[in-house]
C-alpha positions in Angstrom: 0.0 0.0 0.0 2.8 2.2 0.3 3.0 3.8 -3.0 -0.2 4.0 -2.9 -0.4 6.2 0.4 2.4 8.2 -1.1 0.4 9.1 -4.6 -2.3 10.1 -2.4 -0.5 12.4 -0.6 1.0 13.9 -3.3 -2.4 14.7 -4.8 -3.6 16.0 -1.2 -1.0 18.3 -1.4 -2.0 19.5 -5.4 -5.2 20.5 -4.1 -4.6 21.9 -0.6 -1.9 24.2 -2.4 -4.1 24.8 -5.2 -5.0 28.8 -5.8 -8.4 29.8 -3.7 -9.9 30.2 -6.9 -9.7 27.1 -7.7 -13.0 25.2 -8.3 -14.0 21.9 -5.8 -16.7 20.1 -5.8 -17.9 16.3 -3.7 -20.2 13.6 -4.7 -21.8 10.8 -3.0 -23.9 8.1 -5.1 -25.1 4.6 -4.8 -25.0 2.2 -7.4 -26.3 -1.6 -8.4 -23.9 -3.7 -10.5 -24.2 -7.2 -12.0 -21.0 -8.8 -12.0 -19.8 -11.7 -13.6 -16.3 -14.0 -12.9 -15.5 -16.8 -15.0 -12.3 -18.8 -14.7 -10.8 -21.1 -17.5 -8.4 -24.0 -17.8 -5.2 -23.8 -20.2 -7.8 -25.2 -23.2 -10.1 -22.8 -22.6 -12.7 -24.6 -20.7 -15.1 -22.8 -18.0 -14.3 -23.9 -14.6 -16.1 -21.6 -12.3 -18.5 -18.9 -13.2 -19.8 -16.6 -10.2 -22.5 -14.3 -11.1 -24.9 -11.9 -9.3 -26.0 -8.5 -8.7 -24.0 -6.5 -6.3 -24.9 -3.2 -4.4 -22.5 -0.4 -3.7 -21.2 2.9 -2.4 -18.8 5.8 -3.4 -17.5 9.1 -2.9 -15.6 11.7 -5.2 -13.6 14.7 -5.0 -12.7 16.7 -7.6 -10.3 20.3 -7.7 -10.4 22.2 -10.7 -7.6 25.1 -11.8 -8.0 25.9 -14.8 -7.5 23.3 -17.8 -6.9 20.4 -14.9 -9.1 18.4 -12.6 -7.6 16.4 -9.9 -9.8 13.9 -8.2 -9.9 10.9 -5.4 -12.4 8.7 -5.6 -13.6 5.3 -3.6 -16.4 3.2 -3.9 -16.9 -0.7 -2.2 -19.8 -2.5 -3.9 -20.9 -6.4 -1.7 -23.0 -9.0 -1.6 -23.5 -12.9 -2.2 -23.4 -14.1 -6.0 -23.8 -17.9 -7.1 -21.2 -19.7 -7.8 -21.1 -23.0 -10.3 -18.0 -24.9 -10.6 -16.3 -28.5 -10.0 -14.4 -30.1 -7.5 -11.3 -31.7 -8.6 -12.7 -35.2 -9.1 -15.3 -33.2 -11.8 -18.3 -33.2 -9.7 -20.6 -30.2 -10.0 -20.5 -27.8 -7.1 -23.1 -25.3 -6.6 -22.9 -22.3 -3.9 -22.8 -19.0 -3.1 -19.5 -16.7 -2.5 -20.1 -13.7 -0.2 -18.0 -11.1 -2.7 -17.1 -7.5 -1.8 -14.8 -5.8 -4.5 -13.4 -2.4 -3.6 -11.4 0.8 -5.5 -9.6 3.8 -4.2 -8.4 5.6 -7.3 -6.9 9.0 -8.6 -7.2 11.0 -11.2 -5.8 13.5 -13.2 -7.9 15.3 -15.9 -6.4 17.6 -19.2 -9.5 19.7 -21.0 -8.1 20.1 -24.7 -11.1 21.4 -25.4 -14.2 22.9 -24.5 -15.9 19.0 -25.0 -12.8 16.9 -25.0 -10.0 15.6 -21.9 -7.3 13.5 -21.6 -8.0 11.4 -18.6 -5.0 9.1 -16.4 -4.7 7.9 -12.9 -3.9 5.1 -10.7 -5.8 2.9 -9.1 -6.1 0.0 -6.2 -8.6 -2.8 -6.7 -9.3 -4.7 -4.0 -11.4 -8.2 -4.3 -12.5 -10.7 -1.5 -14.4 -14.0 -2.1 -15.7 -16.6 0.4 -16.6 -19.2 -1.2 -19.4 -21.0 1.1 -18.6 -24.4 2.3 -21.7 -26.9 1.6 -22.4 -30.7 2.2 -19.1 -31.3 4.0 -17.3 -29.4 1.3 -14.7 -27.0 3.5 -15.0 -23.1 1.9 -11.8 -21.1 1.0 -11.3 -17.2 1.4 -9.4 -15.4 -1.4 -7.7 -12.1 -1.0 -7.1 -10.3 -4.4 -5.4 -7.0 -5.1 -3.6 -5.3 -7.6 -2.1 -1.8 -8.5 -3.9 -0.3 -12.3 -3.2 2.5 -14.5 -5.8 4.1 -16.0 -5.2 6.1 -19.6 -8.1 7.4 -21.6 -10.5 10.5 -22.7 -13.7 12.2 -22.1 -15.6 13.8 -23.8 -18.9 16.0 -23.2 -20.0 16.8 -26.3 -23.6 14.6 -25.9 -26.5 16.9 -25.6 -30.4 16.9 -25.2 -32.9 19.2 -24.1 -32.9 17.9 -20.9 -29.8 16.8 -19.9 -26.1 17.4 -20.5 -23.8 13.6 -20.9 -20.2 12.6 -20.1 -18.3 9.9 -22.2 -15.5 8.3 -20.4 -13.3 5.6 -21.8 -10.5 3.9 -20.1 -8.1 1.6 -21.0 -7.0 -0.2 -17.8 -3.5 -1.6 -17.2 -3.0 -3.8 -14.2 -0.2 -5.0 -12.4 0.0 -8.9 -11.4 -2.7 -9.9 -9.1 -1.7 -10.7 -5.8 -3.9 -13.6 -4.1 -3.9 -14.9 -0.8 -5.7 -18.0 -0.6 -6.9 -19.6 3.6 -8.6 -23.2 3.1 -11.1 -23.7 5.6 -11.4 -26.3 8.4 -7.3 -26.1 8.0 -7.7 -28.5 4.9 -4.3 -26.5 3.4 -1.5 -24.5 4.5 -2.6 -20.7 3.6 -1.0 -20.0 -0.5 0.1 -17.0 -1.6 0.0 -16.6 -5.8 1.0 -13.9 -8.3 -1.0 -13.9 -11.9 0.7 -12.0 -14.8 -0.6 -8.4 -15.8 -4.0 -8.1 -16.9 -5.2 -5.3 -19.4 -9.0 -4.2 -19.6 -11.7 -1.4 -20.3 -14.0 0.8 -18.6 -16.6 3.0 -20.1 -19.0 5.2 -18.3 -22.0 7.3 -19.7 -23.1 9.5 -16.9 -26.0 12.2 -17.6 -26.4 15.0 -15.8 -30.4 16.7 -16.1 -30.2 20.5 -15.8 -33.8 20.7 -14.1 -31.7 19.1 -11.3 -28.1 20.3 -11.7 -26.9 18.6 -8.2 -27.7 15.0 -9.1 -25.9 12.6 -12.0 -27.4 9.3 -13.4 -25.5 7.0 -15.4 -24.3 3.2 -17.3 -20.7 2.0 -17.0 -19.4 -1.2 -18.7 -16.0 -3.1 -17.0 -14.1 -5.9 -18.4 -10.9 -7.6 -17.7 -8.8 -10.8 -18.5 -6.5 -11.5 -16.4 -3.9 -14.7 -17.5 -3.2 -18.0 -15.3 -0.9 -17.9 -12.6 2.2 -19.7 -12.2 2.4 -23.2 -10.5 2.8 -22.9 -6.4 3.8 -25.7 -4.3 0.3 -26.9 -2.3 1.3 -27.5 1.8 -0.5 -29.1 4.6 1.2 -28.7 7.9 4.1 -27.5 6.3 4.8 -31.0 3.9 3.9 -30.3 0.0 0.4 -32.1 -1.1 0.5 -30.8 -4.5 0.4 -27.7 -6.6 -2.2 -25.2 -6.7 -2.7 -22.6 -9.3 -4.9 -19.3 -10.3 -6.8 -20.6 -13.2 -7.0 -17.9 -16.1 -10.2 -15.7 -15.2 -12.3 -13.0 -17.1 -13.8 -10.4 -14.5 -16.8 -8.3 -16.2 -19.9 -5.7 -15.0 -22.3 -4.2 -16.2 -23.4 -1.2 -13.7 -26.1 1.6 -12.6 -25.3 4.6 -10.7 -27.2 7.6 -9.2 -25.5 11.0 -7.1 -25.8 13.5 -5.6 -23.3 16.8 -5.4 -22.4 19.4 -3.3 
């Protein structure tokens, strides 16, 4: 998390030093989000696919001086999806994993002109999944995170008689994903593993209706692949059982958002 903290402060110190002319403003929204995870083997068949609508929360600042906009944003979306997959002897496996999938993010924003930006930032993406033990089958809690740059433009150019809109697309570059896996009922030794770097896109469609110029509605589309981890030695009680590996695994959502500024 360190150079994470460190970006942060950087950009706290861009906007407390920023002239007092300079234009602020804070959002708070809510937001519903279907989500859907599927993981592959090395031929390309599904293994696991979790799937489910999610619920969620977020803030956002933003500091604007004149052709630059510097913001901080967070949001933390939760709740159970369903999850179809196999054991390792093949058998179907049906349950639920409690999922909550997090983001603390910054931004920096370049107006070309007076509809068009250049958009880039950095990002933490944080993922947890329980998948529920059932029938005598032990659970296992996973622990993803990774460290994303985020290059793209805007554009606010859209208009009807009504409302004003904001294009955003991003292409996302993520670092390996770090995973820390805990077996229940001690089944395994705890495993830590490293997937190679992912790339993905984000787009976001957010309108703005000028009979109500403090609240924002919008759509935003996410997708991500993200490629197979190496081998890792599988222990119990210290003595190596096996291997275990990240299967290859396609994160998408499709989302809904609502907020409010002041």
């Amino acid at each position: 998390m360190k150079p994470f903290q460190v970006s942060l402060s950087i950009l706290a110190g861009l906007l407390a030093s920023a002239p007092a002319f300079a234009q602020s403003e804070y959002s708070m929204g809510a937001g519903l989000r279907y989500v859907r995870m599927t993981e592959m083997d090395a031929s390309g068949r599904q293994l696991v696919r979790e799937h489910g609508w999610l619920p969620g929360v977020g803030l956002n600042a933003t500091r604007r001086y004149q052709a630059w906009t510097f913001g901080l944003s967070g949001e933390i979306y939760g709740a159970n999806l369903d999850y179809d997959g196999r054991l390792q002897n093949g058998v179907p496996f049906t349950t639920d994993t409690a999922t909550t999938q997090g983001r603390i993010a910054a931004e920096v924003t370049r107006q070309l002109t007076e509809n068009t930006a250049l958009v880039g930032g950095l990002e933490y993406d944080g993922w947890r999944r329980h998948v529920l033990g059932r029938d005598g089958i032990a659970g296992v809690r996973e622990n993803y995170s990774s460290w994303r740059l985020l290059a793209g433009a805007a554009s606010s150019a859209w208009h009807t008689s009504s409302t004003d809109f904001r294009l955003k697309g991003l292409l996302v570059l993520a670092g390996p994903e770090r995973l820390h896996a805990h077996f229940e009922n001690q089944l395994y030794d705890d495993a830590v593993l490293n997937t190679k770097s992912a790339q993905g896109l984000r787009l976001d469609l957010t309108g703005y209706p000028r009979a109500f110029p403090r609240f924002s509605f919008g759509i935003n589309v996410d997708w991500m692949r993200i490629r197979r981890s190496n081998d890792e030695v599988l222990r119990k009680d210290g003595l190596p059982t096996g291997t275990v590996t990240q299967p290859e695994h396609e994160r998408s959502a499709i989302g809904f958002h609502a907020g409010y500024h002041f």
